[in-house]
Steps between C-alpha positions, in 0.01 A plus 500: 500500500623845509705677201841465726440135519429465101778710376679261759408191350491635139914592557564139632322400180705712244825435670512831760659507798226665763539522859241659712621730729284641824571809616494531863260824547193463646231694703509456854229351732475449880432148699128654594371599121126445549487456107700176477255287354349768222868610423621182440158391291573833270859452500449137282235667303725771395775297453329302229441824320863620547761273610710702689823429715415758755177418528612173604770574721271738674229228528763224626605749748156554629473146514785470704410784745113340543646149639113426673305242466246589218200249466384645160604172249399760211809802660737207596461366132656819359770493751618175398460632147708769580781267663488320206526767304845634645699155506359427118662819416826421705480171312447293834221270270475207719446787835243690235329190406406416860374821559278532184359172568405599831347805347304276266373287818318786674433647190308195382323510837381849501394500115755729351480438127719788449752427710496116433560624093837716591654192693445260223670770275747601717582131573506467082784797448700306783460186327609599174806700633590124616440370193210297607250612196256249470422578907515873424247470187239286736543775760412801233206316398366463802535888570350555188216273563454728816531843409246395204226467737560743750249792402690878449479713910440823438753567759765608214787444757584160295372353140413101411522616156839627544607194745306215204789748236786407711407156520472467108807655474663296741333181319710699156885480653437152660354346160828676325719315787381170425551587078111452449481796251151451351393496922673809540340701233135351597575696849633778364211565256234451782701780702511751239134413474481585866727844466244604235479874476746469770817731444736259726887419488463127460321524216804546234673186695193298440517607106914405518410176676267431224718578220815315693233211506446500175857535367527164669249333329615656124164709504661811361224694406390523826804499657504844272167656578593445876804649522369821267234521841798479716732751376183739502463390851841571663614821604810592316696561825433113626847388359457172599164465334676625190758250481229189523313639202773536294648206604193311388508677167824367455412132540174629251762644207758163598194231436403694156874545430539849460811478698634850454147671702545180709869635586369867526221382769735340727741743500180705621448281760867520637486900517186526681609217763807713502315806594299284724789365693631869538173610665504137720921547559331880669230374703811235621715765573216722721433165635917447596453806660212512734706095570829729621259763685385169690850325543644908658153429719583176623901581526391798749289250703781258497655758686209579749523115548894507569463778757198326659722212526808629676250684742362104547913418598537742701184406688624139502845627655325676766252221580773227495621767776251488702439137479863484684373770753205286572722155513693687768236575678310145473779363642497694789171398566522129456785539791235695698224216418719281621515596854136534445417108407601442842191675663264411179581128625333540835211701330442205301458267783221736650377497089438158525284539769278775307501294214354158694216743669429625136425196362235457745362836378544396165272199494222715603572769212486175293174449616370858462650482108274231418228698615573759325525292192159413512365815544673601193380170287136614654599844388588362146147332480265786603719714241434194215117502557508877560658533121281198359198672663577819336567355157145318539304817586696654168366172268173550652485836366683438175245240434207785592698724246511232276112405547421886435715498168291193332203639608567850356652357194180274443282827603558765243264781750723404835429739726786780564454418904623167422805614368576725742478202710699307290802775547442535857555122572805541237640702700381412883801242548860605335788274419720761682292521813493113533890512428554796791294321741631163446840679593421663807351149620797274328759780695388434835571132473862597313599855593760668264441176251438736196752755538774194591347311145489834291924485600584167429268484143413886435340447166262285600152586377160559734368185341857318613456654840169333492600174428829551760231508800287191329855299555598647845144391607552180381231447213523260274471582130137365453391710797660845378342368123160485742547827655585705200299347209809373319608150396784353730733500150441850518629508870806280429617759208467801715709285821754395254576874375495646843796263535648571202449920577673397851755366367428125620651165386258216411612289776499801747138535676293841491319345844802516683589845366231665589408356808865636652380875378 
């Protein structure tokens, strides 16, 4: 992962106390950006080369404002990432594990090495933090195993290189969890082999690491030459830094016994954390006030919300008014009705009359309904074999298309008539022409039935539209399977999430549904 994450996990190692903290500034973008899919595409890639909290909070609001139904499994992938993403960091794991699996799913699906290799070590940090380590080192192998193959893009928005280093290092503060110090160093030597020629901050932790390693196996010497390459590797302002070095020089002088430097080194250590925790005690303090900045902010809105409520009383006290104003008046009425019932009882003796000549009338629009009904059903039939005609003429010249291809594949001099041919036919019958017309023909049997369907589901797909009219029409799932060159599983699937995207029980049937529209 990113540095943020790293330095994250590196403090839980050492004993630190981090919290991320997301700001709340971020760009703004509308509900019709054109550039949703690209944006959010280069918003992951460049979020993998700088992990950024406004980045994020921008992208999650985009995310938010673009609520549409996007069929791209490779954009919806990175969403998901990006859900996942903001609950890891808000330490909702079980919430960010569901979304990075998810991720993984379509990510699997749509061949995205890349993307597959950041879950498994973004699911490795989160394992660790919950002290699962044996799950977290599986999961940083497998990114490693990844980002190994994946060739360099010259697209220099992102790096595998730079994504294999984190992984390592990740691999390096996991090892040290579990106490498996000869582990630890392994990783740590194949990163600095990695960051070679590579002027990097990690590189004086991985030399400390080492050395810490090898204080804990007795290995001096190197323990020495390590921590030599890590002082030379620190900048002299990184307090913190400071105080691990000479903290591990201490326990170097206290195992050789030289207990006076030993004391000297620790003593070291405790200034620099000092200093360390007066920069931190700072940053707390800026922090505690940008928190009172907020609490004036919400105290002043507590106060919009207090006005806004007595205004709501006083409303109440007026309607509760005018409820008694219009009690008054009902009762008035129901005196006036009264009187009225009177005559309304000798209109509904002459009712009853109307009503016994309307039955009569009725039977007879009985009659006419069934008619009607067939019609329709005969209606329904000639728009069936209208459809399946179509579909036939289009395999007929798919197979022509087809035909032409072997032949021009198996005849290296194919002559360039043929393939204009061959792009003519291509284009003679189109999938959206076929779809227009079978809507014009499917609306004069059911007026209105799209525009009442597009209200009760509105992200429904063309393709679920498609298979909405198969089910009003009363096809069974071999005969759509016929009609559209799919297998009937393939027609179940797409019925069962067109009741899942309407919101449908399994008991409840789509038939019915659809049939009232």
């Amino acid at each position: 992962m990113m540095n943020k994450i790293l330095i994250y996990s590196l403090f839980l190692c050492l004993g630190g106390n981090v919290t991320p903290i997301l700001t709340l500034k971020y760009h703004t973008y509308h509900h019709d950006d054109k550039n949703y899919k690209e944006k959010i595409t280069q918003a992951f890639y460049l979020y993998q080369n700088k992990e950024s909290a406004r980045l994020l909070d921008s992208t999650l609001q985009l995310i938010k404002l673009n609520k549409k139904n996007i069929e791209e499994e490779s954009i919806n992938s990175k969403v998901l990432y990006f859900k996942g993403i903001n609950n890891f960091y808000l330490h909702r794991y079980k919430k960010a594990e569901k979304y990075f699996l998810e991720s993984f799913e379509l990510a699997e699906k749509t061949n995205d090495y890349f993307l597959k290799a950041v879950l498994y070590n973004l699911r490795g940090i989160m394992y660790s933090q919950e002290k699962k380590y044996l799950e977290a080192h599986q999961f940083y192998k497998k990114a490693i195993d990844i980002y190994s193959k994946i060739k360099e893009s010259k697209n220099k928005t992102f790096s595998c290189k730079n994504q294999l280093i984190h992984s390592y290092y990740n691999l390096v503060v996991n090892a040290r969890k579990m106490k498996k110090w000869k582990e630890s160093s392994k990783y740590a030597n194949i990163c600095l082999e990695l960051l070679k020629n590579n002027k990097k901050k990690g590189i004086g932790r991985l030399y400390y690491f080492i050395a810490d390693n090898s204080l804990e196996l007795k290995d001096n010497k190197t323990a020495l030459f390590n921590l030599k390459k890590a002082s030379n590797s620190f900048l002299k302002n990184d307090f913190y830094a400071n105080a691990l070095i000479n903290k591990a020089y201490g326990k170097l002088y206290e195992s050789k016994k030289k207990y006076v430097k030993a004391i000297n080194s620790y003593k070291k250590a405790n200034t620099s954390l000092q200093k360390d925790n007066v920069i931190r005690e700072k940053k707390l303090e800026k922090s505690f006030i940008k928190e009172l900045n907020l609490e004036n902010k919400l105290k002043q809105e507590k106060d919009i919300v207090i006005v806004e409520q007595n205004e709501k009383i006083f409303l109440s006290f007026l309607i509760i008014v005018l409820m008694l104003i219009l009690t008054f008046f009902f009762y008035n009425s129901w005196i006036i009705n009264k009187k009225k019932n009177i005559e309304i009882k000798k209109l509904n003796e002459e009712l009853k009359i109307l009503v016994s000549n309307l039955k009569t009338k009725n039977k007879d629009l009985l009659v006419s309904k069934k008619e009607i009904e067939s019609l329709l059903k005969l209606n329904e039939q000639s728009l069936f074999s209208r459809v399946l005609k179509i579909s036939t003429y289009n395999d007929a010249i798919n197979k022509i298309i087809n035909e032409i291809d072997i032949y021009m594949d198996n005849n290296s001099k194919a002559s360039k008539y043929l393939m204009t041919i061959r792009r003519k036919l291509k284009t003679l019958i189109s999938e959206e022409e076929l779809w227009e017309d079978f809507k014009i023909q499917f609306e004069k049997i059911r007026p209105e039935f799209f525009n009442k369907l597009k209200k009760v589901a509105p992200i429904l797909s063309v393709n679920d539209l498609k298979h909405c009219t198969y089910i009003v029409l009363n096809l069974k799932n071999k005969e759509v399977a016929q009609l559209i060159n799919v297998s009937p599983r393939s027609v179940e699937t797409a019925r069962y999430r067109i009741k899942k995207k309407m919101g449908l029980e399994k008991e409840e049937n789509l038939y019915d549904l659809l049939s009232s529209l």
